[in-house]
N, C-alpha and C positions, 0 to 999 in steps of 0.2 A: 678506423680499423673495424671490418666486421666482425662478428662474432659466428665463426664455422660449425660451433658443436652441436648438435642433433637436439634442440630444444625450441618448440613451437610455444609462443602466447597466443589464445586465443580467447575473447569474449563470445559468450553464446547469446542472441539477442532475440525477441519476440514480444511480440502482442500478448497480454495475456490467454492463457489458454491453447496457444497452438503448441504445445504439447514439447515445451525446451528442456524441462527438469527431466520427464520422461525419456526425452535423448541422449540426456546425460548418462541416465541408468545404464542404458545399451551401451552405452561405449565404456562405463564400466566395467562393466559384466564380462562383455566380450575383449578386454583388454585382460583379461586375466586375476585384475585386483583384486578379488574375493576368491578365498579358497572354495575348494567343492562342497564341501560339507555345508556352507558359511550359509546361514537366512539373509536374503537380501529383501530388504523393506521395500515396497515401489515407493518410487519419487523421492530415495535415498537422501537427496542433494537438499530435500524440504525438510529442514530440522526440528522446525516445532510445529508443537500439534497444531498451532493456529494455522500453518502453512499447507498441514495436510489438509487440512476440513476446509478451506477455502480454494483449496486448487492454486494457491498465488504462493511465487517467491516475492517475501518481503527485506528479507539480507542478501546481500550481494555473496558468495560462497565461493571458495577457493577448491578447486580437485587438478590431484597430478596424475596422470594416464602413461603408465610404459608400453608403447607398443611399436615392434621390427625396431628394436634399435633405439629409439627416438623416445623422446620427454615431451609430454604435452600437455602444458598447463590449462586448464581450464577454470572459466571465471563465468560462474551462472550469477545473472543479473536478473533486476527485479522489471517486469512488466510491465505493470502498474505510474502511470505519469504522479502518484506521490510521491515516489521513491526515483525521481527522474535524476536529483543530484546524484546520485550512488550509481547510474548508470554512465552519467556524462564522466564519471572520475574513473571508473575504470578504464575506459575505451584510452586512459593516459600509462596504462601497464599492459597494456596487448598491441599486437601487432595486424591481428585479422580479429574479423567476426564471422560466425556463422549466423545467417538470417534465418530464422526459424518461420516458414510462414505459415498457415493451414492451406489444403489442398480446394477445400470447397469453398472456405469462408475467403481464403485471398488478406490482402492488405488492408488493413484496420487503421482505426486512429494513433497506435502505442508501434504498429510498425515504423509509421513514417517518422513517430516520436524519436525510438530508439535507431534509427537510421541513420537519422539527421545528425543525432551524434557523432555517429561511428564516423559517418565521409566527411565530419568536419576534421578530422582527428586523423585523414587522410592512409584509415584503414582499410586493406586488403579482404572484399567481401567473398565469401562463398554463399551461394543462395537454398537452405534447405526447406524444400518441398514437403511438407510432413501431411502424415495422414492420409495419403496415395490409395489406401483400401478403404475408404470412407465413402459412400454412396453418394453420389452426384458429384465428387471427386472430379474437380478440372482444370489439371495442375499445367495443362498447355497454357489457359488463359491467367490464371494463378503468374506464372512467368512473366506475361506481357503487362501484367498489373503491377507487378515488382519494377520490369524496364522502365515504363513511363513512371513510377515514383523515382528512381534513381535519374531519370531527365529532369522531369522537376525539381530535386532536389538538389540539381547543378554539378553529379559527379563529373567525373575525368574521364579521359577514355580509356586509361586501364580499370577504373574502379568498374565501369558500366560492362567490360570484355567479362563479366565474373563465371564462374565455372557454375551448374545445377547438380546439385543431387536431391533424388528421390526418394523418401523414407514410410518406411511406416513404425515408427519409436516402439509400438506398443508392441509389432510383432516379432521386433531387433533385425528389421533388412534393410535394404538400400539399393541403388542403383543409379544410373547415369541416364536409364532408358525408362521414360515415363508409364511403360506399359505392361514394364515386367520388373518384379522384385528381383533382385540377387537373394542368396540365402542368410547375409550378415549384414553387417556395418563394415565388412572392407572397405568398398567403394567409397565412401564417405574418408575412413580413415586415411587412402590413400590420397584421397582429395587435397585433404589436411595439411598432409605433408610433402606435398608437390607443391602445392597452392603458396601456402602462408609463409611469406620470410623467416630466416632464423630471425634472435634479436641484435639488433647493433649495439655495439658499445664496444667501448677500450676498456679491455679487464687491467690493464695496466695502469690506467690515469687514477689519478685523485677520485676515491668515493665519491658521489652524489646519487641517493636513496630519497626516493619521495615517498611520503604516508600516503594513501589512496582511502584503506577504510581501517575500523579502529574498532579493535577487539577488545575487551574486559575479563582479568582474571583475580577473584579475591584474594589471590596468594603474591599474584605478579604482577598487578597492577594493570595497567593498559597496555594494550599488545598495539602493537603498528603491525600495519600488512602496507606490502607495497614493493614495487621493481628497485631491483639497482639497476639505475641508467649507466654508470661508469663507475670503474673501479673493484674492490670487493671486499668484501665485511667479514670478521669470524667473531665469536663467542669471545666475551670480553676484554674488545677495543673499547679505545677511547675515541668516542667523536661526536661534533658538534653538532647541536641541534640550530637551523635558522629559523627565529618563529615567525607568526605573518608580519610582527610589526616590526621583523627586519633585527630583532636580537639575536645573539647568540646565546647557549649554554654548553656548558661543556657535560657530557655526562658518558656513564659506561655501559654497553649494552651485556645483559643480563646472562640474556638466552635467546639464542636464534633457532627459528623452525623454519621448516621446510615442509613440505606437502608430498606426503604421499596416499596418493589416492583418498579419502576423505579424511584422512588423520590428519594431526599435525606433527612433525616428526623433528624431535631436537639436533641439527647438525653444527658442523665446529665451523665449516665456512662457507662463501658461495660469493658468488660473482656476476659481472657484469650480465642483463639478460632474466639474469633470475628473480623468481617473483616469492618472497623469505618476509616472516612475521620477525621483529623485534621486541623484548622485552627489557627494561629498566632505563626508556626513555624518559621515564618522570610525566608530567603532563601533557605531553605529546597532541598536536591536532593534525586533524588531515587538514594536507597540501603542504607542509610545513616540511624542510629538507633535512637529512640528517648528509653529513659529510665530516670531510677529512679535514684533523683539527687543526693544521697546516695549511689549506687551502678551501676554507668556508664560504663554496659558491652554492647560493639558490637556484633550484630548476624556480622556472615559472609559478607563480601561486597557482593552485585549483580554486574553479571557480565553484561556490557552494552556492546551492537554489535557496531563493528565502524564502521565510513561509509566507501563504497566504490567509489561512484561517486560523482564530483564535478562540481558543474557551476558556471559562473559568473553573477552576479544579479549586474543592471545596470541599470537608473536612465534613462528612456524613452529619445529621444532626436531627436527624427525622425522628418517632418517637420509637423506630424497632430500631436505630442504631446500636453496634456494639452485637445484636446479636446473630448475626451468621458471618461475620470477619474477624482478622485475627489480628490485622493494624487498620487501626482506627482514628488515629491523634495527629495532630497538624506536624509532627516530628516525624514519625512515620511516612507522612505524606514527603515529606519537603525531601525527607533522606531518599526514596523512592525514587521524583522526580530529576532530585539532583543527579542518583546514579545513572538514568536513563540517558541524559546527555554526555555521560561517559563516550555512550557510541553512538549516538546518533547527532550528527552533526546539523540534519536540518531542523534540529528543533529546537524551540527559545523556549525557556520558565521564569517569569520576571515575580516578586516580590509584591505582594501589594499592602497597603494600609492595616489589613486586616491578618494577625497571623494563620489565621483558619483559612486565606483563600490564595490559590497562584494562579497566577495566567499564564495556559502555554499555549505556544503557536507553532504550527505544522503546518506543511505541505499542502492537506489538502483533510475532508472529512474520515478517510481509509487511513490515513498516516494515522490522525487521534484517535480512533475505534480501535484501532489497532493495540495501542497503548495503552488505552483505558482497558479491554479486556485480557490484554497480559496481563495488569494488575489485579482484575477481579480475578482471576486463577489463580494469582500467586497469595490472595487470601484478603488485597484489602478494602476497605468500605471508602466509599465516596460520593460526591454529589457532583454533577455537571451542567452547567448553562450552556445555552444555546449556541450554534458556533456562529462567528461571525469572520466578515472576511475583512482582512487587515488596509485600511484605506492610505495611499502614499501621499505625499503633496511633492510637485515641483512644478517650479514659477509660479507658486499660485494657482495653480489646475491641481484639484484632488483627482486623483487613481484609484481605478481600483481594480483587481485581476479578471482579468476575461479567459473562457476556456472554449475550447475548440469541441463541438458537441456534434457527435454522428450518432444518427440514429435509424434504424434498420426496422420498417414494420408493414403490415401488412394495409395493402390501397383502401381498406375499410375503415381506417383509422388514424389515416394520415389529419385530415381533417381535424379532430377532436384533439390529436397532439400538435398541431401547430399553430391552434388556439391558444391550446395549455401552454407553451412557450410565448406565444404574444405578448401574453398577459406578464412574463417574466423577462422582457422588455429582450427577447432570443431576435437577432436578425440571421433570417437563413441564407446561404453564401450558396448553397452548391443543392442537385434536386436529382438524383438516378433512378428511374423505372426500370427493374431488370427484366422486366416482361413475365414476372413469373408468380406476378399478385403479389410483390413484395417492391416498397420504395427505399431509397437511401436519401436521408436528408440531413443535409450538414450546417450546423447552427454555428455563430460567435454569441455569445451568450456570458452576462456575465455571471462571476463563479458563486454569486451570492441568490442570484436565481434558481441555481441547481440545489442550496438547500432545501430538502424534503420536494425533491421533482421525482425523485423514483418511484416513491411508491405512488406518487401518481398517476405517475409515467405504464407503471406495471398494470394499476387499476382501467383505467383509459384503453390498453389494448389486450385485455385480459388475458394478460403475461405472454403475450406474445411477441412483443416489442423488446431489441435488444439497444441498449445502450451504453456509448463510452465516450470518452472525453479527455480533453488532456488541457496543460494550461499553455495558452495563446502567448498573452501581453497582456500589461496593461494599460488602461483607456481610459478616459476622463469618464467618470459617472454619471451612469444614468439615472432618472426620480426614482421614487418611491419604488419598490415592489412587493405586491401584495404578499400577504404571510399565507398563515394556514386559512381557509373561510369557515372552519366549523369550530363550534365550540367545544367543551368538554365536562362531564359529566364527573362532579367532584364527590369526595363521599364525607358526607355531613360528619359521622360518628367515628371511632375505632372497635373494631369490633371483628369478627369472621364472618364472612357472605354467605349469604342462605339462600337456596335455589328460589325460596317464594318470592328472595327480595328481588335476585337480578330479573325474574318474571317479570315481576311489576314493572322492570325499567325499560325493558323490551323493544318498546313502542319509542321510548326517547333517543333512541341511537344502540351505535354498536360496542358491548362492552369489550373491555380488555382481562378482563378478570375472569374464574370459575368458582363456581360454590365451593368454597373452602377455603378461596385466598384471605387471608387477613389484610386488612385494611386498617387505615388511621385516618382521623380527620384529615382534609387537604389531599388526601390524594385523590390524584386521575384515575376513576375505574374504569372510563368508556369514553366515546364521543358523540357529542350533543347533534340530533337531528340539523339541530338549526345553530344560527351564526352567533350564539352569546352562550357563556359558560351556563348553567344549572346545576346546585347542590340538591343532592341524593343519597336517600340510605337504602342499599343495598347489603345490609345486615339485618333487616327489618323480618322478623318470625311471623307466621302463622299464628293465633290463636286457636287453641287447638280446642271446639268444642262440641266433638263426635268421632266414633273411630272411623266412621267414611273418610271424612275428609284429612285425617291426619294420617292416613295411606295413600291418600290424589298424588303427595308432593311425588312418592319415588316414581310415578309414571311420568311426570311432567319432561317434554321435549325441550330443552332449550338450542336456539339459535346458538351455532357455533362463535367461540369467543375471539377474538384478532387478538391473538398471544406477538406483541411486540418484539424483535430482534433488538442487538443492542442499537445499527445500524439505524433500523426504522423508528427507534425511539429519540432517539438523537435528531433528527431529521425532522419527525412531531415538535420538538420544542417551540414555546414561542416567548417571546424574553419575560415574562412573567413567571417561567418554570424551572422546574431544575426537572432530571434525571438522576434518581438514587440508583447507585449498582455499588453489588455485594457480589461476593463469591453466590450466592445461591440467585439471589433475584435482580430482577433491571425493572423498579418502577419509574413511574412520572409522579411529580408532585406540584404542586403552586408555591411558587416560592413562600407565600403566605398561609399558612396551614387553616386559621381561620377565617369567619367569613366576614368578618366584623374588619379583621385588618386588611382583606382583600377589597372590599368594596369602601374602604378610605383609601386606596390605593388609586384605585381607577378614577376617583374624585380626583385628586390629585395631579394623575395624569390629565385627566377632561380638564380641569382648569388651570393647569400649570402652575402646581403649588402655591395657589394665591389665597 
């Protein structure tokens, strides 16, 4: 039995960057949600500061749109191929997607990512052209880029008949005709709702509600989001929860929401179609069904992405711990950790020998940065080792993940980066000259290669090379690949850095420090010209004896210092290190603070503990 009522599901999907959360806004704005008076944030749909300051949705986000009549639930998805499971589960609560593409840049690697999705899922595309007012702006060919990815990608022939509309997000218009704006997002809206099926379901049959993603409240415990496929639910029923391994539990729901416009809004009931948060499911996971306690049928499991990369998370111990965080103790840690897999499903935290250390594994390097600097914000100290990528065995053949690597740079420097990947054992698949002093080159590459290739990557084409990547398969492993080739510049003493000392080191490589950082022994202040570490004091004073020269120091120029992101500090590691981050700082250090214990270390290694 269909379902006739005026209520459109809709995923919004894109490449990072072509501009989907900004669409979102517009069709807020202009749907009437916000009263006149009301400050609207840009990029509204981005809830945390992390999201703003990086231009990326990394939570999947629920908004309901009243517009002529009609309900239209919208579900902004993450970009980014670390957060791919969160894209693949919703495309299991919508009915259409809007492709968000950009006008000049065209189809990327995170399009065809989140595509691939949607028309496996045998969802109703509309194709949005964004950024139409953007200069070199060539959204004819833009389109034909999108057709041949929907040919390849093996749509149907209604999926590939899809409708176009023309946007510019940023300046709230749209249209049908690539050459001329309309004055709004009508066009688009009306798209919308001509286009997208209502949703199917028997409001009459027996419940079945599947989880899709999973919210946390310290009063309510975990929230479920997610469609009713059949039937309909109100404010404290009884019904049964089926877990993955096929149990049941009987339990009562709490409190139901509903979505209006970015709130959440407590209602008594809803039905078939509708897309409603649950509360006092107990431990609740996504993909796991809730239904009627009389007739406990499971939809389908969802299928959740495993991780590929793993680090170890470690319990600060340096000798300035304790002083710029506010949780600092392995209880702390563990209680943090633990909460974080409340809602994030693709990530593991396993227990190790040591209570001061856990290993968690993610997605990918952007899923754990991610995490690690929510925690440094929310106040607390840690240590991190180098990531590595998770190796599978079957039959006997180890695996291990490969990623699909395009890379976009200018014909002077194609060269030097296709070396740079050689060496990271990258075979390139595919080769575009767009005639315009710019190549497109597309790698499989495994994903253990790609740590610390950025800022290489950036160096090599001096930051004019753009890059992205998504994960492939995995593939029988390839040898060795070489690490970082430089070494690093460790600081003998503890003490604060003084412009005469980094002077002195100048000539030894590039530091990371500036006069006045305090340091301790064992740390990384810089890196070493050449391919073997070097201990340095870089707190080393002037002897002061004449008033000439004890005025030289304030004219003294130094060489700008490579101030490390958390990102590219991560990326530096090499498994001899850690990474300390605090709420105020992100240094490097040697796992070994002294030098005495470092170089029985390396003995060790050279002769395999013998």
């Amino acid at each position: 039995m269909s379902d006739t009522r005026n209520l459109r599901n809709i995923a919004i999907i894109a490449h990072v960057d072509h501009g989907k959360t900004t669409l979102v806004d517009q069709l807020l704005v202009q749907s009437g949600i916000f009263r006149e008076n009301e400050h609207v944030e840009e990029r509204v749909m981005d809830s945390n500061d992390l999201e703003r300051e990086r231009g990326i949705t990394i939570l999947a986000k629920n908004t309901a749109i009243e517009y002529g009549g009609y309900r239209i639930n919208i579900v902004d998805t993450p970009g980014h191929a670390d957060f791919g499971g969160e894209v693949e589960r919703i495309m299991k609560m919508v009915d259409g997607v809007l492709l968000v593409v950009d006008a000049f840049e065209g189809v990327m690697p995170q399009t065809k990512f989140v595509l691939r999705k949607a028309l496996e899922q045998n969802l109703v595309p509309i194709i949005v052209v964004n950024k139409v007012d953007r200069p070199n702006a060539r959204p004819e060919e833009v389109v034909d880029e999108v057709l041949d990815l929907f040919i390849e990608l093996g749509a149907n022939d209604d999926q590939i008949e899809f409708p176009v509309v023309y946007t510019s997000a940023i300046q709230g218009t749209s249209s049908t005709d690539p050459h001329q704006q309309g004055p709004d997002m009508k066009p688009l809206f009306e798209t919308i709702i001509s286009h997208i099926p209502a949703p199917q379901g028997e409001k009459d049959a027996p419940l079945q509600y599947q989880v899709t993603l999973l919210d946390y409240n310290e009063y309510i415990g975990r929230i479920a989001i997610g469609r009713i496929h059949r039937g309909h639910v109100k404010a404290g029923q009884q019904v049964a929860v089926i877990k993955r391994d096929g149990m049941i539990e009987r339990v009562r729901i709490s409190k139901l929401f509903g979505f209006r416009g970015l709130n959440r809004v407590e209602i008594e009931q809803a039905e078939a179609g509708d897309i409603v948060a649950l509360a006092g499911l107990g431990e609740i996971n996504v993909g796991e069904t809730v239904a009627d306690v009389e007739h406990p049928q499971a939809l389908p499991l969802l299928h959740i992405d495993e991780p590929t990369l793993q680090m170890t998370f470690l319990v600060n111990d340096s000798p300035f711990a304790g002083r710029e965080g506010k949780y600092v103790t392995s209880r702390k840690l563990r209680e943090r950790l633990l909460k974080e897999l409340e809602t994030d499903v693709s990530l593991r935290v396993e227990e190790t020998d040591s209570p001061d250390a856990f290993i968690v594994s993610g997605r990918g390097e952007l899923h754990l940065a991610i995490l690690i600097e929510t925690m440094r914000r929310e106040g607390y100290e840690l240590q991190v080792s180098k990531p590595e990528v998770i190796i599978k065995e079957e039959n006997g053949v180890k695996l291990e993940p490969y990623e699909h690597l395009v890379v976009d740079v200018p014909e002077e420097y194609m060269g030097p980066v296709m070396e740079r990947l050689g060496t990271r054992k990258a075979d390139m698949i595919n080769m575009v000259n767009s005639g315009s002093g710019h190549v497109r080159l597309e790698f499989l590459i495994p994903a253990r290669g790609l740590i610390g290739f950025r800022t290489e990557f950036l160096t090599e084409t001096r930051g004019y090379g753009i890059m992205n990547h998504s994960f492939d398969s995995y593939r029988p492993t390839k040898g060795d690949i070489q690490g970082r080739h430089q070494g690093v510049l460790i600081a003998s003493e503890t003490g604060t850095a003084t412009t005469y000392g980094i002077e002195a080191l100048e000539d030894r490589g590039v530091m990371f420090i500036t006069p006045g950082t305090e340091v301790y022994e064992g740390m990384i202040v810089g890196e070493h010209t050449r391919d073997h570490d070097l201990t340095v004091n870089p707190c080393k004073e002037k002897h002061i004896t004449n008033i000439r020269s004890a005025t030289k120091e304030e004219t003294t120029r130094l060489k700008a210092a490579r101030i490390l992101t958390l990102e590219q500090a991560l990326e530096y590691l090499n498994e001899d290190e850690y990474c300390e981050v605090t709420p105020l700082s992100i240094r490097l250090r040697k796992k070994y603070l002294k030098k005495s214990e470092r170089d029985r270390y390396v003995k060790q290694k050279q002769y395999g503990n013998k």
